[in-house]
N, C-alpha and C positions, 0 to 999 in steps of 0.2 A: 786493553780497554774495549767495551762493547757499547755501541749508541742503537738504542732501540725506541723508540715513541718517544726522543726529548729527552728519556734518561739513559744516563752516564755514569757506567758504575765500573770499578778495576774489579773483574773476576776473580775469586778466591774459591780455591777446595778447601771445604772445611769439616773434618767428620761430625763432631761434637752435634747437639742439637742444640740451638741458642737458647738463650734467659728467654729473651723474646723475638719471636718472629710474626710479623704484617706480612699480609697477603693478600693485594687485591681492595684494599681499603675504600669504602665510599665515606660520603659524610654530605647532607645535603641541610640547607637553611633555607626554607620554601625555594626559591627558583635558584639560588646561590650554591653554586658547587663548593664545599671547603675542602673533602679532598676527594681525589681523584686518580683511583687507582694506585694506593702509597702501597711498595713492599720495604718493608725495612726487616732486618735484622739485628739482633745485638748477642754479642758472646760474653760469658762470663770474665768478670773482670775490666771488662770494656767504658769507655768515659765515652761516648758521643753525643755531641753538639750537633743541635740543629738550629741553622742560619736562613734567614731569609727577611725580607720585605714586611712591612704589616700586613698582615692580611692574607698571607702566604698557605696559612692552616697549622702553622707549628706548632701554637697550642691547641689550637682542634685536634690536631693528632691526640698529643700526650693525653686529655681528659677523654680520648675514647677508651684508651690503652687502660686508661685510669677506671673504666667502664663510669666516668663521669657525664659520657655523652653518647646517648645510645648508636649504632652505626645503618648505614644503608645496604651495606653490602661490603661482600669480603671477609676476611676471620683474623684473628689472633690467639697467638696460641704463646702460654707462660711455661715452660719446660715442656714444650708437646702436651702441653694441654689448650685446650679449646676455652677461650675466654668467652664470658659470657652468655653461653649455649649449650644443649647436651643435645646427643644423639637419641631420639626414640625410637625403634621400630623405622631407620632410616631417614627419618625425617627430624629435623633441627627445632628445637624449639630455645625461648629464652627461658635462661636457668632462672631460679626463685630465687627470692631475697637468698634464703640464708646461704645459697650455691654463692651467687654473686657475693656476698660478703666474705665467705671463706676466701674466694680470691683476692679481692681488696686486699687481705690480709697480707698478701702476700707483697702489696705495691705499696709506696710509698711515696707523697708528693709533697715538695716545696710550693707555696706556690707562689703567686707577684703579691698579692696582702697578705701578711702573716697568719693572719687567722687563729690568733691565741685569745684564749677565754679569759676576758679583762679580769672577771671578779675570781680569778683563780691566780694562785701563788707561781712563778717561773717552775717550782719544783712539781707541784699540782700537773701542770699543762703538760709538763714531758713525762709524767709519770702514771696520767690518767689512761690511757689505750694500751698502757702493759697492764695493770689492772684489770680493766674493765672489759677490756676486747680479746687481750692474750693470755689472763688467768695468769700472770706471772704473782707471786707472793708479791705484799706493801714491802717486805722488807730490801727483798729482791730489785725490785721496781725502783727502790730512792736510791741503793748503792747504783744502780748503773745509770741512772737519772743525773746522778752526784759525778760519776765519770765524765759521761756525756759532757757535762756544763764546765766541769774542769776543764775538758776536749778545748771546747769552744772559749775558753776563756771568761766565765760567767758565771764559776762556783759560787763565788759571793755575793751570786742576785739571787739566789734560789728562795728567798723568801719575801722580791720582791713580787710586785705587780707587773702587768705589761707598760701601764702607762706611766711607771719609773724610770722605764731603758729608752734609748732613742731606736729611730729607724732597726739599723744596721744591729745592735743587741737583740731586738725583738724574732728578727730572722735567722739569726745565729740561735736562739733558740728552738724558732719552727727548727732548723734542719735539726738539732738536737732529739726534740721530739719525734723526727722522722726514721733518724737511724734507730732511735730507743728500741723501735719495734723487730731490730733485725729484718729488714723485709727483703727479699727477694733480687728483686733493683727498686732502686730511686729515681724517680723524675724530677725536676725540677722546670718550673713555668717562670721563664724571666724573674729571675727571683732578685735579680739587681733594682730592676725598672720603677721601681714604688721610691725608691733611697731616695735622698741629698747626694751628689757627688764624691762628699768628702767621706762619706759612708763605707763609698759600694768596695773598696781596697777590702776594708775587715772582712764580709761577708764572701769575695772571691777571693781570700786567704783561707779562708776556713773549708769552699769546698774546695779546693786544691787540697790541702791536711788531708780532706775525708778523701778524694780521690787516689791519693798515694797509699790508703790502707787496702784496695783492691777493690771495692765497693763496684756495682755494675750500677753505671749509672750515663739519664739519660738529658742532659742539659737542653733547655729550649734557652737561647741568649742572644744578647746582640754586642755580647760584650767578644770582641774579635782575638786580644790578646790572650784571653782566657781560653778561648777558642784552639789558640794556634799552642799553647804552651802547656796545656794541660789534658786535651782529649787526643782519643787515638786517633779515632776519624770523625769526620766532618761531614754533614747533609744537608744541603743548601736547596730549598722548599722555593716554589713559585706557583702560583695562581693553584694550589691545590694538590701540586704532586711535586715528586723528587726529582731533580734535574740533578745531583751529582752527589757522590758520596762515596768518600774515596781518604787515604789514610791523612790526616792534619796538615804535613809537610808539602804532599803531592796537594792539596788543596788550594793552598794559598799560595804557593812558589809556581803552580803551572794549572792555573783555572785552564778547562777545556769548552765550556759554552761561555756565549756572547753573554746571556742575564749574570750568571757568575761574576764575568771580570768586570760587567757594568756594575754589580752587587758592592766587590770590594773597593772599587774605584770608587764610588760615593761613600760608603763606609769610613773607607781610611783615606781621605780627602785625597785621594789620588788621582790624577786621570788616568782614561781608557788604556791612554797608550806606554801609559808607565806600569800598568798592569799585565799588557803584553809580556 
């Protein structure tokens, strides 16, 4: 383990070049730091959760990554490519629409409101951006729209509306329509947090399913058991930057900063000293 500026991270040699790598990350809201100096990585095939406080920046991350929110500083890079910027004659510029769109293409996000288009049909909403955006054949597009919802447990709403399913259906569809596109990795923005209680089982049944198909994906949650049972490792976000991140089991069985074991001690109604 190395502790360098706050963060705490277990060293790994890794050849490969990851899905995605942060470096250096800024992100500012007039005088409000949201993040501050993030470096993450993710490998393929990888489930990681990012935990922390409100306010922490964990979804300010994901919708930079998402280039949902433009940055102050720092880079990202999608298989060693540079997100959001190209190289001219030495000097960086931001890439155009259609640059920045090819990427998107490549990302995919849940987010905390479903964001499904009410006057469109459940089959419509998952099968419109393989259409329109990926050029997939209509034919093509409803057979694995039809998989999809079967996936999910929801083949027999394909011809409903959104406002026929409750919470927990509605979302089970977003991520439906999320994988549709085959993207790259997946993020996910609290995607529990919007539900009723008796909801949120279905929908962290369903990304577990999608987890175990191999999917590289990047959970922003505060849902802990989900955390602890389903991802590989775990990133625990404070005032702006990464204070630990480190494999699921080493997370939760032996936090090494003080915010950490104060984090899961209020989380899982523990105290301090029972988190020692």
């Amino acid at each position: 383990m190395a502790e360098q500026s706050g963060l705490i991270v277990t060293p790994e040699v890794v050849d490969e070049v990851p899905v995605l790598e942060v470096r250096g990350l800024r992100k500012q809201f007039g005088d409000h730091t949201a993040l501050d100096g993030v470096d993450l990585r993710v490998y393929e095939g990888e489930v990681v959760a990012i935990l922390g406080p409100s306010g922490s920046g964990k979804s300010t991350l994901v919708r930079c990554i998402d280039q949902l929110e433009s940055i102050d500083g720092g880079a990202m890079f999608l298989d060693g490519e540079l997100l959001g910027y190209e190289e001219i004659r030495g000097h960086l510029r931001p890439l155009a629409d259609a640059g920045r769109k090819r990427q998107q293409r490549r990302m995919s996000m849940v987010f905390q409101q479903f964001n499904l288009f009410p006057h469109w049909t459940v089959l419509r909403n998952v099968t419109e951006a393989m259409t329109v955006v990926h050029g997939v054949p209509a034919a093509a597009a409803r057979q694995r729209a039809i998989e999809l919802l079967t996936r999910v447990g929801l083949a027999e709403k394909a011809d409903a509306y959104p406002r026929h399913l409750s919470g927990g259906q509605q979302q089970r569809v977003a991520i439906a329509r999320s994988v549709a596109v085959d993207p790259r990795i997946l993020f996910f923005d609290e995607p529990t947090s919007s539900l009723d209680p008796e909801l949120v089982d279905e929908v962290l049944q369903t990304m577990k399913e999608l987890a175990s198909t191999g999917r590289t994906m990047v959970v922003v949650t505060h849902e802990l058991e989900f955390a602890r049972n389903v991802a590989d490792r775990c990133v625990f976000m404070s005032a702006g930057r990464i204070i630990e991140d480190r494999p699921a089991d080493d997370f939760f069985e032996d936090p090494r900063s003080e915010r950490l074991k104060a984090f899961l001690a209020r989380a899982g109604g523990r105290s301090p000293a029972e988190v020692e």
